[in-house]
C-alpha positions in Angstrom: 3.5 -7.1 1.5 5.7 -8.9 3.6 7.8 -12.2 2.5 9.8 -13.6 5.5 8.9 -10.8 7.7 10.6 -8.2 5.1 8.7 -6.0 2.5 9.4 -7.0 -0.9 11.2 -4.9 -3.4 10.1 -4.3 -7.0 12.9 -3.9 -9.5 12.7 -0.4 -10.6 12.4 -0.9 -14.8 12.1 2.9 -15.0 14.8 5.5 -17.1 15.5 7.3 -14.0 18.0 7.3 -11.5 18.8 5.0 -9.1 18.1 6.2 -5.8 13.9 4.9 -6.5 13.1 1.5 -4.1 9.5 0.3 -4.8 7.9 -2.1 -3.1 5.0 -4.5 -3.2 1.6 -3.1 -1.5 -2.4 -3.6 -1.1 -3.8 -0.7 -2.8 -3.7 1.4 -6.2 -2.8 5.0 -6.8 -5.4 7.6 -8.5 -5.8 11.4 -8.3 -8.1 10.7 -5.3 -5.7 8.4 -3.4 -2.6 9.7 -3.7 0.2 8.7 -1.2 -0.2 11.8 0.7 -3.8 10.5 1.4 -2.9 6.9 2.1 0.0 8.2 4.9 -2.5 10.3 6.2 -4.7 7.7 7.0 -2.4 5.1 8.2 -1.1 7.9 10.7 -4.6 8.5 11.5 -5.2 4.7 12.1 -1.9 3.8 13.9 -3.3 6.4 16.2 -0.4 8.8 15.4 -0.7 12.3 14.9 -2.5 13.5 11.1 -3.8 16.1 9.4 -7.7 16.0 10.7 
């Protein structure tokens, strides 16, 4: 999601490091739709090349 023209950054709450950005998005994550799946189909609908 876009505010001003610039994605929007989540603070990272997490007990890791802090190297992680996260950002807002439309969409949800599940073993089906992972983010492997959702580049995949963006590249496929930017017309870039993707995995078939």
């Amino acid at each position: 999601m876009l505010q001003n023209g610039h994605a929007i950054p989540i603070a990272n709450t997490a007990n890791n490091n802090n190297n992680n950005v996260f950002y807002e998005a439309n969409g949800s994550y599940s073993p089906l739709t992972t983010c492997n799946g959702w580049t995949n189909r963006n590249l496929k609908n930017s017309g870039l090349p993707a995995v078939v």
